[in-house]
Backbone bond lengths (Angstrom), bond angles and torsions (degrees), N, CA, C in turn:
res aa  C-N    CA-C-N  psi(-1)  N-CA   C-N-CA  omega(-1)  CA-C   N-CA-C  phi
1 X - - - 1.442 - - 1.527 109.03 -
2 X 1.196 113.50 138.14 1.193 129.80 167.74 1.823 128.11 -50.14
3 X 1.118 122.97 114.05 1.563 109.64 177.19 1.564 114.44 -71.66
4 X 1.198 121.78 128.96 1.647 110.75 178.42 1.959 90.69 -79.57
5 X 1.466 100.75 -178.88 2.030 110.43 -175.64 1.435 65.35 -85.69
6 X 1.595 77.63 154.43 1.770 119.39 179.92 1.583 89.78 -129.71
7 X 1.533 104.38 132.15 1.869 98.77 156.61 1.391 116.75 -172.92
8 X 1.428 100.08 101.43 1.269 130.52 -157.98 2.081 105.11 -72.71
9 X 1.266 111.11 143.63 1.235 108.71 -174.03 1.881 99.50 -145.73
10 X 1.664 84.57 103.15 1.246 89.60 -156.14 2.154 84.07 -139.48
11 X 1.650 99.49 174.69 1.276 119.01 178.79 1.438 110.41 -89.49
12 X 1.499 112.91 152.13 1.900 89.90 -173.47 0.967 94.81 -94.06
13 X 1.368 158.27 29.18 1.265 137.96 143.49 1.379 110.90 -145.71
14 X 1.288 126.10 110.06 1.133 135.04 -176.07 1.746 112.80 -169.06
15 X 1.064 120.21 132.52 1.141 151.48 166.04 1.788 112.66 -16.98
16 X 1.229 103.38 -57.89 1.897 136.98 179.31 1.749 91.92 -76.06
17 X 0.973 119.64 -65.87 1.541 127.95 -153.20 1.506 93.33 -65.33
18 X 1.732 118.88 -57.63 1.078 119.79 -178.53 1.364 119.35 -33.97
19 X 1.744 113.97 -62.70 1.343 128.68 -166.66 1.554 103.85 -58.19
20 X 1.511 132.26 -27.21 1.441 107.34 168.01 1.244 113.53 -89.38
21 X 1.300 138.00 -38.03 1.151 123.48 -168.39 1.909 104.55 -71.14
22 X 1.251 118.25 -0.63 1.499 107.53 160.08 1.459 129.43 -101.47
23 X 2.281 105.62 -2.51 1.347 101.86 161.41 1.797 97.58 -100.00
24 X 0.731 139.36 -33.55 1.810 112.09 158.65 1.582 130.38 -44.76
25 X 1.644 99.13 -38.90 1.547 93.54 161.79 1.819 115.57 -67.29
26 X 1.145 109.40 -51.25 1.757 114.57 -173.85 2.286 96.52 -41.66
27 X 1.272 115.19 -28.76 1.345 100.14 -165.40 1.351 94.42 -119.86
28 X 1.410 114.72 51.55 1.531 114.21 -167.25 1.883 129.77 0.64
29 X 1.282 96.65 52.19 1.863 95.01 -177.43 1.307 91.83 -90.50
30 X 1.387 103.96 153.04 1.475 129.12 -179.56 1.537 108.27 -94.02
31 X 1.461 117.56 118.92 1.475 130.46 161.81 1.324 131.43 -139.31
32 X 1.715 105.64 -178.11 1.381 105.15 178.52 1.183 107.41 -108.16
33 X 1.533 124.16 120.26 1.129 125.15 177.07 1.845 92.71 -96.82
34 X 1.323 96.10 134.33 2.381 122.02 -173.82 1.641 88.03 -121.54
35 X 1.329 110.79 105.94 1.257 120.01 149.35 1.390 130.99 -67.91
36 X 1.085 113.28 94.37 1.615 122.24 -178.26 1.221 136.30 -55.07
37 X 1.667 113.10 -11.94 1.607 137.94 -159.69 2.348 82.37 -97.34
38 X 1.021 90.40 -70.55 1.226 99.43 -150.81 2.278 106.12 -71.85
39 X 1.418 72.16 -3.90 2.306 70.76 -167.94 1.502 71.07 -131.77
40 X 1.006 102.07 120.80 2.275 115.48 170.70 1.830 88.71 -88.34
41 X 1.164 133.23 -31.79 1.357 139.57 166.47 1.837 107.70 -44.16
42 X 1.053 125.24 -28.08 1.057 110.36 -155.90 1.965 96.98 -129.36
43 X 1.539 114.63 -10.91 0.938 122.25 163.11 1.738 117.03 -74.18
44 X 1.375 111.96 -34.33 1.453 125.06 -164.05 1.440 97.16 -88.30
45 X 1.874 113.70 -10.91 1.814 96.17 -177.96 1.514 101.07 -95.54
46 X 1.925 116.10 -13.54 1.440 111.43 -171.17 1.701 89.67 -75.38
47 X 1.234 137.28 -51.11 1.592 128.20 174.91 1.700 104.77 -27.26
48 X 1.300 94.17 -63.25 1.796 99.24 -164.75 1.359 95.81 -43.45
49 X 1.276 134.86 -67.97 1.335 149.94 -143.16 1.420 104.06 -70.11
50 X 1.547 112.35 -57.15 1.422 107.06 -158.28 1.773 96.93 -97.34
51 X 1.305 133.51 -17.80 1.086 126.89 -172.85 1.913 124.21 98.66
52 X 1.644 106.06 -19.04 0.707 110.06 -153.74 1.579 88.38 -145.09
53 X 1.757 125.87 164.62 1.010 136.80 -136.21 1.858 104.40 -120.24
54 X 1.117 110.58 -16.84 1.497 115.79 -177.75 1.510 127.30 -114.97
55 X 1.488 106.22 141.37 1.192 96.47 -160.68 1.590 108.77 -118.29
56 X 1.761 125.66 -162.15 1.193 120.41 -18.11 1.494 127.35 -71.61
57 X 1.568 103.84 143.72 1.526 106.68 -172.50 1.817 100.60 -106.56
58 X 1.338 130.35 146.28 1.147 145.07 177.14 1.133 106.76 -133.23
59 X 1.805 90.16 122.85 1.883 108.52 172.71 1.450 95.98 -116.58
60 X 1.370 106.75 123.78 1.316 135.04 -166.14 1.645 89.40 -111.85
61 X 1.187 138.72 116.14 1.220 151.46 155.72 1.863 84.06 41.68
62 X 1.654 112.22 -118.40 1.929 90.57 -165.28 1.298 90.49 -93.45
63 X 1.619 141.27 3.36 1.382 121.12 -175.44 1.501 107.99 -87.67
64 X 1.292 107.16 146.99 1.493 115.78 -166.73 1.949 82.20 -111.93
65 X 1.204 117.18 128.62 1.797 116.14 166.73 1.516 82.15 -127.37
66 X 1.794 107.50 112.28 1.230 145.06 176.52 1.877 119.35 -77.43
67 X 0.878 137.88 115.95 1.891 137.11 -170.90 1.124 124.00 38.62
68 X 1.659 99.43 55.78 1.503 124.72 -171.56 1.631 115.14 -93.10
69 X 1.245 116.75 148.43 1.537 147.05 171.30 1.300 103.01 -67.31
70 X 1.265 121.28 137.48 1.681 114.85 161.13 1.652 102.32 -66.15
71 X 1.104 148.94 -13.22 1.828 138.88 139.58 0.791 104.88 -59.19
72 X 1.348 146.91 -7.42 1.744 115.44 -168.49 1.635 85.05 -103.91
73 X 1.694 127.10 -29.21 1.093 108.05 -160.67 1.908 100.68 -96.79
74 X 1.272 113.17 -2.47 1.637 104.02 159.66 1.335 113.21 -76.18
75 X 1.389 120.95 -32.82 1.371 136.47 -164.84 1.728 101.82 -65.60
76 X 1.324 119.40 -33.90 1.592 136.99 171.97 1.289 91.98 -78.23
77 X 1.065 140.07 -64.89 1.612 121.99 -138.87 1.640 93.01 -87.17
78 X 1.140 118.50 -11.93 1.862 117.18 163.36 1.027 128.60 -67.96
79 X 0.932 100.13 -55.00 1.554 124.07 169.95 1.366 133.07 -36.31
80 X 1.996 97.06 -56.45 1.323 109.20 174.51 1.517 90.46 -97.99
81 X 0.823 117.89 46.51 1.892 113.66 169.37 1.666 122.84 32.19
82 X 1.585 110.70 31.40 1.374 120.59 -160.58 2.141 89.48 -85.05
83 X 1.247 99.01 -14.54 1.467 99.08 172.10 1.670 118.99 -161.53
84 X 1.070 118.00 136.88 1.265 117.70 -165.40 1.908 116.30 -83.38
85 X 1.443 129.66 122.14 1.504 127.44 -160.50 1.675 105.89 -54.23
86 X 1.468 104.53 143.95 1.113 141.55 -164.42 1.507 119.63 -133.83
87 X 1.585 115.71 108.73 1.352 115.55 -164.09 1.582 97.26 -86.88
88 X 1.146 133.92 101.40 1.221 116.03 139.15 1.799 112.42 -148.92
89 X 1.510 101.54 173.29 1.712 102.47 -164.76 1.594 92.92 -95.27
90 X 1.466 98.87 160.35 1.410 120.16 -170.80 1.531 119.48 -116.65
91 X 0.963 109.23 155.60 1.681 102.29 -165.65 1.671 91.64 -97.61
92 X 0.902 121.51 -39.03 1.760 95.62 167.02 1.509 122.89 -115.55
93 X 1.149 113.96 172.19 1.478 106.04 -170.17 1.615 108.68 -80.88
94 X 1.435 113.71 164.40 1.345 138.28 -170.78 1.613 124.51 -96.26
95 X 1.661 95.31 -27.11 1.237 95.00 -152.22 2.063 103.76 -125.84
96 X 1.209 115.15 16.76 1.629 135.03 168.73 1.380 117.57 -144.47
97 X 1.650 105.23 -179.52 1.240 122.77 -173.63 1.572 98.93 -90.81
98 X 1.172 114.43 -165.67 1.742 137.61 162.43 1.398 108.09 -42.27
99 X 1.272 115.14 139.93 1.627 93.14 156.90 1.527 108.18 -106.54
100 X 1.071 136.59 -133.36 1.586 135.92 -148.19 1.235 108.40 -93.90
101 X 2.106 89.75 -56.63 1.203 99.63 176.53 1.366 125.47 -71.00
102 X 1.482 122.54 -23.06 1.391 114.70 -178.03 1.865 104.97 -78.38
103 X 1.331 122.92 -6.91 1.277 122.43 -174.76 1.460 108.82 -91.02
104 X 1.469 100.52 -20.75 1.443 111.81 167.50 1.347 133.49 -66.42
105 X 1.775 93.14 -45.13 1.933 105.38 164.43 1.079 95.16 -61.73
106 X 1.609 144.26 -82.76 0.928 142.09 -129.71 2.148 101.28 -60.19
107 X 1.673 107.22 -22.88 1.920 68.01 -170.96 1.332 92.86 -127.60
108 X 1.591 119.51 45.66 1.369 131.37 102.68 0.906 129.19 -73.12
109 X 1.435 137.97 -27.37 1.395 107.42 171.29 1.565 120.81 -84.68
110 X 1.475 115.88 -11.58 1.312 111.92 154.97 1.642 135.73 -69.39
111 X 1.664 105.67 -16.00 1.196 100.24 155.77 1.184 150.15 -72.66
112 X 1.676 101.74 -40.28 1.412 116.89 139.57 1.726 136.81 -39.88
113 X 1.496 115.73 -14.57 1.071 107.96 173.00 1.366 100.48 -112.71
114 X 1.320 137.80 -18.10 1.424 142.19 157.39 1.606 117.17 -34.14
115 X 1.415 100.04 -43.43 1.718 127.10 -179.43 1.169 85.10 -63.35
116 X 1.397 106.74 -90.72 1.364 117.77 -139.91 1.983 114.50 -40.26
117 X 1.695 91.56 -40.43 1.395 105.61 176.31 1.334 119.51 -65.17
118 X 1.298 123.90 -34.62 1.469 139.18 -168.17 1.799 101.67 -74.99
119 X 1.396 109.27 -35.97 1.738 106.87 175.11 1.676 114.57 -91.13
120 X 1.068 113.46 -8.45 1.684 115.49 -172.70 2.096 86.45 -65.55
């Protein structure tokens, strides 16, 4: 079977974003993950596209699945039989955002590299 383009428009670190790009990895399909934080170019085409402002958004060949779950986007690619189900467990979850504490590492570890950068 044919892969339709995959091209995910998601945040690079986020909770939501994570969980699909680890059920596209779990069924090894090939995509473009467009960081939206860092290219406003590529945030302003997921608006155009999906209509709407939040992400992650998945364009599945012409279907756009708009402020999606990494489940909602296995739940599509089953569905339309673009891949056949696959039991295995995932190292992050599928189906939420961040929780506190991981929002907590995360802007420590940007402070720490804020530092580190700010004294070089």
């Amino acid at each position: 079977m044919n892969q339709p383009k995959i091209t995910g428009y998601m945040k690079p670190t986020c909770g939501w974003s994570q969980g699909v790009r680890a059920v596209l990895q779990k069924y090894n399909l090939e995509y473009e993950d467009r960081d939206i934080i860092n290219n406003p170019n590529n945030y302003q085409e997921m608006v155009e596209k999906t209509g709407q402002p939040y992400q992650p958004c998945v364009q599945v060949g012409d279907v756009i699945l708009a402020d999606v779950s990494g489940e909602e986007v296995e739940s599509y690619l089953l569905q339309e039989e673009i891949v056949k189900p696959i039991e295995t467990d995932l190292d992050v979850a599928t189906d939420r955002g961040c929780s506190d504490e991981e929002h907590a590492a995360m802007r420590a570890e940007a402070a720490t590299q804020w530092t580190n950068f700010s004294s070089e």
